[in-house]
MIDOSE-1310 file (N, C-alpha, C; in nm, 2 decimals, decimal comma, always signed):
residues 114
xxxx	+3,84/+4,53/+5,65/+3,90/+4,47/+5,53/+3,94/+4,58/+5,44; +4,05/+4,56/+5,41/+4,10/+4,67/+5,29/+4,05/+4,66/+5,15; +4,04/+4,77/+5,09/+3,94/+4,76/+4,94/+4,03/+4,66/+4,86; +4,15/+4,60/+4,90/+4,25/+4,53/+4,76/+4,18/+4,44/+4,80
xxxx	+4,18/+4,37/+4,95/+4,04/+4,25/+4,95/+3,99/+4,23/+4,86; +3,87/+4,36/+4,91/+3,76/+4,32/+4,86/+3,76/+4,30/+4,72; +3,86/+4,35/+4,61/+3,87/+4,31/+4,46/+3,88/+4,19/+4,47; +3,92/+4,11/+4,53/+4,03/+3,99/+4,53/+3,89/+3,90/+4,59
xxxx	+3,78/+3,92/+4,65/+3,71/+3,87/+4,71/+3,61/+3,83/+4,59; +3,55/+3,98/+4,51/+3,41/+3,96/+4,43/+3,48/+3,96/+4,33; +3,61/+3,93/+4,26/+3,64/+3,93/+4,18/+3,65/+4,03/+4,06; +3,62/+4,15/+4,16/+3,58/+4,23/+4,08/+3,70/+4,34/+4,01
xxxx	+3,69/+4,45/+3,92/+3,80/+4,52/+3,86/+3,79/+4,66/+3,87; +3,89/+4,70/+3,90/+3,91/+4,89/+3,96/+3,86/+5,01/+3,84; +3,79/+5,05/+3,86/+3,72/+5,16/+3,73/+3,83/+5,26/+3,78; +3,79/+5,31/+3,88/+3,88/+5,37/+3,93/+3,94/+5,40/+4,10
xxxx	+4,04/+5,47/+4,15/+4,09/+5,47/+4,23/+4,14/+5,37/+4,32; +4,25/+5,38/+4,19/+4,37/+5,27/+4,24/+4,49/+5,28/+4,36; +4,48/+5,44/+4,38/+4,54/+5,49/+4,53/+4,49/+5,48/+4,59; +4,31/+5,39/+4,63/+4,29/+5,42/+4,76/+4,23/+5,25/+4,81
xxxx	+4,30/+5,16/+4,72/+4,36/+5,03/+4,76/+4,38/+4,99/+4,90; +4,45/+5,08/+4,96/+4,52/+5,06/+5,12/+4,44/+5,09/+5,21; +4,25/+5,15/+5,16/+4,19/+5,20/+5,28/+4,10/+5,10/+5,37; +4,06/+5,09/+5,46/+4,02/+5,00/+5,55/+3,86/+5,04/+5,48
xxxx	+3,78/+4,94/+5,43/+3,63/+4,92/+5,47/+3,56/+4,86/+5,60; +3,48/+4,94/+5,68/+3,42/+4,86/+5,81/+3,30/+4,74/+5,76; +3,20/+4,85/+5,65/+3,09/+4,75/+5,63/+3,02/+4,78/+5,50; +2,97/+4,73/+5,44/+2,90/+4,74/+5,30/+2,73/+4,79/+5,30
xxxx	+2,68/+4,82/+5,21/+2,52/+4,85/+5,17/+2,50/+4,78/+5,02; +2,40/+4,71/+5,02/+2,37/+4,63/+4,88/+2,22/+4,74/+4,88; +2,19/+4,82/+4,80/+2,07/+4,85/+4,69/+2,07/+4,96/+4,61; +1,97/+4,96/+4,53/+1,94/+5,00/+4,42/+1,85/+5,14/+4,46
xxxx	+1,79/+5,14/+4,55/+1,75/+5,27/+4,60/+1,81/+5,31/+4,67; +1,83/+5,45/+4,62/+1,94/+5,55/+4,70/+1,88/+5,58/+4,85; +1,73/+5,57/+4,86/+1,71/+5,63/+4,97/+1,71/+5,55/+5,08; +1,73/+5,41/+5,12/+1,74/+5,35/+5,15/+1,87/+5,40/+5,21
xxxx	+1,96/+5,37/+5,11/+2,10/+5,37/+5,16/+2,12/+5,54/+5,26; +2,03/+5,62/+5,21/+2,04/+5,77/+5,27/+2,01/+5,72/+5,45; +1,92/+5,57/+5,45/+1,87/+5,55/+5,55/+1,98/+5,49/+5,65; +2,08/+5,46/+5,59/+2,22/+5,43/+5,71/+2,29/+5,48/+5,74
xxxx	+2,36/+5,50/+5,82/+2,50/+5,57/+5,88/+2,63/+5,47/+5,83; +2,68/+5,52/+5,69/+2,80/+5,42/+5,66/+2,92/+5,48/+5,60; +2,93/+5,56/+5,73/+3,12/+5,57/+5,73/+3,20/+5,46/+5,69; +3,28/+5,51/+5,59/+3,41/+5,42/+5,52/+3,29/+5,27/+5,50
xxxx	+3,24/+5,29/+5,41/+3,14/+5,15/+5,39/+3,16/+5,19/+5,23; +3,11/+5,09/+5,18/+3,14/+5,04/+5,01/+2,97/+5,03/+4,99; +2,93/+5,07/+4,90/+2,82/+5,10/+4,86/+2,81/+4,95/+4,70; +2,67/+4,89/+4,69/+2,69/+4,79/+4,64/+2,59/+4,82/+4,54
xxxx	+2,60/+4,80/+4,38/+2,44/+4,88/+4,34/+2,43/+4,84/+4,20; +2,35/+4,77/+4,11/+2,35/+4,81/+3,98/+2,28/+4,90/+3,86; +2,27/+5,03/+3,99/+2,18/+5,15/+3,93/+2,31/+5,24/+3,89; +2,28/+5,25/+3,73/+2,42/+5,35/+3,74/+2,38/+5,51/+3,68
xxxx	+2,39/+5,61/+3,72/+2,31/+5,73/+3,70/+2,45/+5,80/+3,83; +2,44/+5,95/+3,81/+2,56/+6,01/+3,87/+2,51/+5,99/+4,08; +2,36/+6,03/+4,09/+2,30/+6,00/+4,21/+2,38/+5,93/+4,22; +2,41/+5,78/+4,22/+2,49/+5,74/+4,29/+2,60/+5,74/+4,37
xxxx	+2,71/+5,82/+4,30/+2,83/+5,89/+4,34/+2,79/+6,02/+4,46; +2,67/+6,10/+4,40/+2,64/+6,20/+4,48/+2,61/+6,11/+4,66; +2,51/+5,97/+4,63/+2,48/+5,97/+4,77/+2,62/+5,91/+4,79; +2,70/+5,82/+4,77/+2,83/+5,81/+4,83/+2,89/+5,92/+4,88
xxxx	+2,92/+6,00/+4,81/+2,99/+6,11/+4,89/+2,91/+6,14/+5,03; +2,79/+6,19/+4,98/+2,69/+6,22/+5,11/+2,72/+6,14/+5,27; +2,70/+5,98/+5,19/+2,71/+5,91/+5,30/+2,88/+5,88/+5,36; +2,98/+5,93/+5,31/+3,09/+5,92/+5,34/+3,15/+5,76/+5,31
xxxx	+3,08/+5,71/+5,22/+3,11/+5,55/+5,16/+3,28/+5,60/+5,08; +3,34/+5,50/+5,08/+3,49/+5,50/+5,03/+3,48/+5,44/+4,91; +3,38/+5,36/+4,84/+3,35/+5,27/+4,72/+3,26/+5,23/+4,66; +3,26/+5,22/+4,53/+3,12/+5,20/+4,49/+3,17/+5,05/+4,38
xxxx	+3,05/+4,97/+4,42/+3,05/+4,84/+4,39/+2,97/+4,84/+4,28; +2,97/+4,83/+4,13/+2,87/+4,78/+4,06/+2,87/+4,66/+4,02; +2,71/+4,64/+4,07/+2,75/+4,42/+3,99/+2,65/+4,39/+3,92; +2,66/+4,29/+3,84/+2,59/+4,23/+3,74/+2,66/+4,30/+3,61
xxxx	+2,80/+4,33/+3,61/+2,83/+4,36/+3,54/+2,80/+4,52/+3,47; +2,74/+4,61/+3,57/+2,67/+4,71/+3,50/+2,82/+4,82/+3,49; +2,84/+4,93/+3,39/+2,94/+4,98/+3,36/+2,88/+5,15/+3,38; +2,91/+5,20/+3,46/+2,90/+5,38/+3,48/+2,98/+5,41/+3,36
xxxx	+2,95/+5,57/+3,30/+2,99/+5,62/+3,19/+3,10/+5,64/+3,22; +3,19/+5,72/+3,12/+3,32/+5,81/+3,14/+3,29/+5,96/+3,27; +3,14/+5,98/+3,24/+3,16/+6,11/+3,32/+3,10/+6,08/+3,45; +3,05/+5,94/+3,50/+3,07/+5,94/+3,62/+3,22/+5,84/+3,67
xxxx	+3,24/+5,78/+3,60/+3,37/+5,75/+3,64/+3,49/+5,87/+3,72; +3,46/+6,00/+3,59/+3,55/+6,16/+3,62/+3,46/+6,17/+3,77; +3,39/+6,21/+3,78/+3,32/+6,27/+3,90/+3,36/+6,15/+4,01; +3,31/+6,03/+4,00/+3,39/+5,98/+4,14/+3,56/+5,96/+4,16
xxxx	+3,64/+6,01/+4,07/+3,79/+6,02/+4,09/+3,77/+6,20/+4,13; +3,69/+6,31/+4,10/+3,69/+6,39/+4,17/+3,64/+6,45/+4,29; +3,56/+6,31/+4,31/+3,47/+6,32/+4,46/+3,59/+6,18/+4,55; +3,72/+6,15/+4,51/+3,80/+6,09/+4,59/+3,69/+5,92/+4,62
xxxx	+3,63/+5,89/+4,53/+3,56/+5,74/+4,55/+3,58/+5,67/+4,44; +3,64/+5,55/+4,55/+3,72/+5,41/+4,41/+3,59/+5,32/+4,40; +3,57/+5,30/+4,32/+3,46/+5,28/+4,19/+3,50/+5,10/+4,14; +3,43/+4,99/+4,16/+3,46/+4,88/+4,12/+3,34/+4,81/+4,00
xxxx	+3,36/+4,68/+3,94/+3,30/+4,67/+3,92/+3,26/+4,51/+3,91; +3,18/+4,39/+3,90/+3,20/+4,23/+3,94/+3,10/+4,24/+3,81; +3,05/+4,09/+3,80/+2,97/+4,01/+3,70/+2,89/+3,97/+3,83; +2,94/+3,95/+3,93/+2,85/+3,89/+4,01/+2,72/+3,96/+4,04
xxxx	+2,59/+3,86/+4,04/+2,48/+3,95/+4,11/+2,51/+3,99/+4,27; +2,37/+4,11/+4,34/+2,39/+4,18/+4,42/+2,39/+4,05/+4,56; +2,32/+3,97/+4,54/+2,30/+3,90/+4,63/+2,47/+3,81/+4,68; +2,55/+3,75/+4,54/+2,65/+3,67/+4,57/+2,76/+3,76/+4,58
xxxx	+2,76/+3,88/+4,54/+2,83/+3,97/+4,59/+2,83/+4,01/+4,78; +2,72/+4,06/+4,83/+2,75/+4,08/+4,93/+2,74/+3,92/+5,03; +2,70/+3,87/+4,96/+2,73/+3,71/+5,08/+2,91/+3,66/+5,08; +3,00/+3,69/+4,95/+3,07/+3,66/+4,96/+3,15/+3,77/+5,06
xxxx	+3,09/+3,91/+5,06/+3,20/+3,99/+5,17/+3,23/+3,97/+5,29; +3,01/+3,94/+5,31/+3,04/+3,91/+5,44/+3,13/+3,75/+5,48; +3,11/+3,69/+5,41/+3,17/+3,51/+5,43/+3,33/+3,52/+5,45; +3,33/+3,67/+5,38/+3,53/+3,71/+5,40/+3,53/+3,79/+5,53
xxxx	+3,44/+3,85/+5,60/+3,43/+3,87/+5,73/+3,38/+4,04/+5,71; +3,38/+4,11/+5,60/+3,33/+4,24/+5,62/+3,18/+4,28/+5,70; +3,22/+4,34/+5,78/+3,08/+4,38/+5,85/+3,02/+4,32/+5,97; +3,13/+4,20/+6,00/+3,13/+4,10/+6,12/+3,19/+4,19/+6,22
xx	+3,13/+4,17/+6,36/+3,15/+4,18/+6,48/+3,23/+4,15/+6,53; +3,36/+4,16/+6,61/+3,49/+4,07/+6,62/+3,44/+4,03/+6,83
């Protein structure tokens, strides 16, 4: 699924990285503990979270995630906003909680099996 999808899916709006629109996501991570998420292997995956602190961006990069999803409306500062446009990760954000967020990606097919 391409990240303009997924905007169009959670309804959500581009904090930043609006060039990288056209990239393919395979599969998503929903939580709030980073170490968790340290606990998957998620190439080109969109990271889903309402913990906002710069860790976040750091484990995205780590895990080679292409996106970071905040929901419930939560808003990263100006300087992690800078840091994920210089760590190349587009950055979204929804009102929706974590739960109706990832149920609606997968119900749009992300992370499904073909």
């Amino acid at each position: 699924m391409k990240l303009s999808q997924i905007v169009t899916v959670i309804d959500g709006k581009v904090l930043s990285g609006n060039e990288y629109l056209d990239k393919e996501v395979t599969m998503a991570c929903g939580s709030d503990m980073m170490s968790d998420v340290l606990a998957f292997a998620m190439d080109r995956g969109a990271l889903l979270t309402g913990l906002v602190n710069p860790q976040v961006i750091r484990t995205a990069l780590m895990m080679d995630m292409c996106c970071i999803i905040f929901v419930r409306g939560k808003m990263p500062t100006k300087e992690m906003i800078e840091l994920a446009k210089d760590s190349r990760i587009a950055m979204l954000v929804t009102d929706e909680g974590m739960f109706e967020t990832c149920g609606k990606l997968y119900a749009a097919g992300l992370g499904k099996k073909s």
